[in-house]
N, C-alpha and C positions, 0 to 999 in steps of 0.2 A: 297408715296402717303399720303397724308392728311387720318387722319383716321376719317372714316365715311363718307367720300366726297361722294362716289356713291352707297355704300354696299345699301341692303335691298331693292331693287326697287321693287316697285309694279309690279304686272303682270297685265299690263295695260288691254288684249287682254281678260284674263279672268272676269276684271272688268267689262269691257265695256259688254262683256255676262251675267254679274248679273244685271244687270241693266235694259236691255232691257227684261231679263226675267220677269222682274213686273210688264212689262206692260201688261193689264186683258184685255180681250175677251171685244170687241166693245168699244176698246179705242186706242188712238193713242198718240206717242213721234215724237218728231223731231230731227235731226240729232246734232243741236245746242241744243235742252235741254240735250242729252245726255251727249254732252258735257260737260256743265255746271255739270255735276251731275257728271262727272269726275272731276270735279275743274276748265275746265279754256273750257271757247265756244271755244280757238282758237282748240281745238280737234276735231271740226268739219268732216273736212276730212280725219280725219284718223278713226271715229265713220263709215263714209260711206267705208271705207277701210274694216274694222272690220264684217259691214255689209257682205260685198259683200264675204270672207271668210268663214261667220257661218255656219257650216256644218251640226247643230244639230237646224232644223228649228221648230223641235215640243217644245224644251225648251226655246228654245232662239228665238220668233216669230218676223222676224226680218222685217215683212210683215207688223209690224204697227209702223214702222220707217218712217215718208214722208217728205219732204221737207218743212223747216218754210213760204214757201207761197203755201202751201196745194197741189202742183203738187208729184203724185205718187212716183217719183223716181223708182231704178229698186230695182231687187227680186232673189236672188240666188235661191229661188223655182219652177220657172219658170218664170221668166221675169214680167215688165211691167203688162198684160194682165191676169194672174194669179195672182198676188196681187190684181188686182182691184176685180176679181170673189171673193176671200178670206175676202174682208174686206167689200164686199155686203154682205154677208153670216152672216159678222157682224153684219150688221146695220149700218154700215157706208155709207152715203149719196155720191155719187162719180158722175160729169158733165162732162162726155170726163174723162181726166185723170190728176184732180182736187178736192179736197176734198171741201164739201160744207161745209161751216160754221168750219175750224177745232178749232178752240178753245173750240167749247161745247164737242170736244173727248178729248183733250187734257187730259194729262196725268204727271205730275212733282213730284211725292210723292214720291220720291224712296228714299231708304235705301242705302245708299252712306257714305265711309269714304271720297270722298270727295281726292284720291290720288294726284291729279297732283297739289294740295292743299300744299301738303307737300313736293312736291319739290320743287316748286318755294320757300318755305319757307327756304328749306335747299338752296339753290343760294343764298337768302338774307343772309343766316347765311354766308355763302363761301363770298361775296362780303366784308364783313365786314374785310377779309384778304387780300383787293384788295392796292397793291402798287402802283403809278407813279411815284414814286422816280427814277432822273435817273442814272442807270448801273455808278461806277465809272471808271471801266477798259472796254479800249474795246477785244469785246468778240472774245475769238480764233475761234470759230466755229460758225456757221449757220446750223440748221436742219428744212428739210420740211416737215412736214408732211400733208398723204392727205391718205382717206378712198374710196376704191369702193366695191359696193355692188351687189350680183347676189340673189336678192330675200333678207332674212334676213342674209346670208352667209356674211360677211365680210372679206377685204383683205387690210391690213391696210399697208402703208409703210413708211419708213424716211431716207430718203436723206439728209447728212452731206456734208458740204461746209467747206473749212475753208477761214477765215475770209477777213484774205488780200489777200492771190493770187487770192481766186472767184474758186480753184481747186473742183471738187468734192474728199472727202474722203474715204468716205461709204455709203453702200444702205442697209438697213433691211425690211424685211417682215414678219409680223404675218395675220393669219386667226383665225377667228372664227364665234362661233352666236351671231348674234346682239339682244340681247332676248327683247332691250326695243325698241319701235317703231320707226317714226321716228315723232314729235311733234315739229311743228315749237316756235322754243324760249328753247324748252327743248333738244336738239340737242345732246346738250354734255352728256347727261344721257345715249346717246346710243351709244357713240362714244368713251368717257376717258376707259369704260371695255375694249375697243376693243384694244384701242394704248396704254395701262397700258404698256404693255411687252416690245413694243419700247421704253419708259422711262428708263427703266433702262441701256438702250445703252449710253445716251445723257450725254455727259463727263462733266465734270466741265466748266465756263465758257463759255457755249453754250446759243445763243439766238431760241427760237423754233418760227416757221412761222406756222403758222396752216391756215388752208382751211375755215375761218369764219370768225365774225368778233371780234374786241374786246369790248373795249367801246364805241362802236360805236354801239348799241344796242338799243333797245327800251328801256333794264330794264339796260344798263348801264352794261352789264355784259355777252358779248356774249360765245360762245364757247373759242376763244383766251383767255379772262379771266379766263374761269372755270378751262382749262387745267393748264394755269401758277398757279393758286393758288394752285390746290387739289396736284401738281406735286412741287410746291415751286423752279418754273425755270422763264426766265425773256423770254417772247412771244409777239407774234407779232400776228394782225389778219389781215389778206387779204382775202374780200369778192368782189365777181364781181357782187354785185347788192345794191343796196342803201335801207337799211331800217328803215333808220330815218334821220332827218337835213336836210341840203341845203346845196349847193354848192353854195362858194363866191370863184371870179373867184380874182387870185391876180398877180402881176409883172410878175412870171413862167408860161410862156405858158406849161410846162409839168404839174405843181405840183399846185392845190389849196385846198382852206379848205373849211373843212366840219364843219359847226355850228349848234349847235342845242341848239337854244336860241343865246344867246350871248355865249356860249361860243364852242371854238375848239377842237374837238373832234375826227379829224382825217382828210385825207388828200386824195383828190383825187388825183390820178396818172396815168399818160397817155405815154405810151411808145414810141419810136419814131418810128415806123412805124404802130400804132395801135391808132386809136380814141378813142376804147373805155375805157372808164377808168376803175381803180380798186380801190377800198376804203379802206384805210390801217388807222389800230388803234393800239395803246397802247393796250396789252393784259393783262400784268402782269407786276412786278418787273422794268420797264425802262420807260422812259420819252415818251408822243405822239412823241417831237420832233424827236428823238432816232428813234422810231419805224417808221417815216418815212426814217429816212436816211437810215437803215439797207436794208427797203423794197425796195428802190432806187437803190442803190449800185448794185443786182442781179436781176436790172430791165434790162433784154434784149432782152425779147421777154414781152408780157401783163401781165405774171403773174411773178413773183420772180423765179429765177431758183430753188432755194430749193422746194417750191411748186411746182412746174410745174413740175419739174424732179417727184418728191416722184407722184404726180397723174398719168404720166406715168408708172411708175413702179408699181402703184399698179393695176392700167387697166389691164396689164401683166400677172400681177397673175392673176385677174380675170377670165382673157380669156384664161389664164392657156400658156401664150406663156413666153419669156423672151426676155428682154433687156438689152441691153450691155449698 
């Protein structure tokens, strides 16, 4: 593992309670400035996650948390109906279940380092080892990996292919706690601790398929990136939902690209008995082109068998059964 790729992570869960702690008696935050004052709005709904958890309501009053167009939202202290009595008791002006005027409560002055600040900064630093040079040999093996989760409990699994017969090899599983949340964009922060241990399975010459995407990204650097680079192995990202670019449709009724802007960024893929498509990028270390064909090859059901295999197996564990 790259050193320093994920060490020292903030304890998001305890931030997010320091924060909301300063907010004063007849004043009110929003779930989006909370966010903010973690580093990035898109923590929005995990600020209402964090909410709905806070067990220590006299420190952490999380009953002046309300929604950026002034509607209540709920209240781990009794619901709805008990926030609203709480924040009359304030002085806070309330219409039905409606803050009147919230910008004169509003509240944004907090004492914040500002965390999820420093980690997108560490990704730009990690990007800056991002390869697309393509693979010169082709690779003996294919490995899937894919994470499920029963609460923050994780059960992580990787599924080895080898290359030309399409045989499976091996199957590995590790568990543990997932101690960073789950932050859309920052994914991989709570995912490379967890599959650290299956790393050191993945033999020489192996290409890894991961359950996201690559650069196919908003920031150009999804979870398939962060893995290939902090792990210095050549990946693949396969996501079943599109979150950036356009689909140009081209000659292959299976296979078209994905642009963003002018340029190609990855490839939508369409199985032969499935509509729906799957978006496959360049992760790390090999060619977009590359990273199609591989995703292709152990396309026989929607998703890649290495994927698709490694997420059954690790549902398995989850649900604590096994499969052959």
């Amino acid at each position: 593992m790259r050193e320093g790729a994920v060490g020292n992570l903030p304890d998001l869960w305890s931030e997010t309670y320091d924060i909301v702690a300063q907010v004063p008696l007849g004043r009110l935050t929003t779930y989006g400035a909370v966010a903010e004052a973690l580093g990035d709005i898109i923590a929005s709904r995990f600020v209402g996650l964090a909410m709905s958890r806070n067990d220590d309501i006299v420190r952490v009053p999380c009953r002046r948390v309300v929604q950026s167009d002034g509607k209540i939202g709920g209240y781990t202290g009794g619901g709805s109906v008990k926030k609203i009595k709480l924040l009359r008791s304030e002085g806070i002006e309330i219409c039905g279940s409606r803050i009147i005027g919230l910008e004169r409560y509003m509240f944004r002055d907090f004492e914040t380092s500002h965390p999820l600040r420093a980690l997108r900064r560490k990704q730009v630093l990690l990007k800056k080892h991002l390869s697309l040079n393509p693979i010169q040999a082709t690779p003996n093996r294919v490995a899937g990996i894919d994470v499920a989760y029963s609460g923050d409990h994780a059960y992580a699994a990787m599924v080895t292919f080898d290359y030309e017969s399409g045989e499976e090899l091996d199957r590995v599983v590790v568990e543990g706690e997932a101690e960073f949340p789950y932050v859309p964009s920052y994914l991989a922060f709570r995912e490379i601790p967890v599959i650290a241990p299956l790393m050191r399975h993945v033999a020489k010459d192996t290409v890894v398929i991961c359950d996201g995407n690559g650069i196919l990204h908003p920031e150009g650097f999804g979870i398939a990136s962060q893995v290939g680079v902090v792990f210095d192995v050549p990946s693949v990202g396969v996501a079943k939902k599109l979150l950036c670019g356009r689909v140009v449709r081209t000659s292959s009724e299976r296979i078209s690209q994905v642009r963003v802007g002018t340029r190609i960024m990855g490839h939508a893929l369409q199985g032969e008995r499935n509509n729906n498509p799957i978006y496959v990028s360049a992760g790390h270390g090999l060619s977009p082109e590359q990273a199609t064909a591989i995703a292709s090859r152990f396309l026989k059901h929607r998703i890649p068998e290495p994927t698709r295999i490694a997420h059954i197996v690790a549902e398995a564990a989850r649900k604590g059964t096994s499969h052959k």
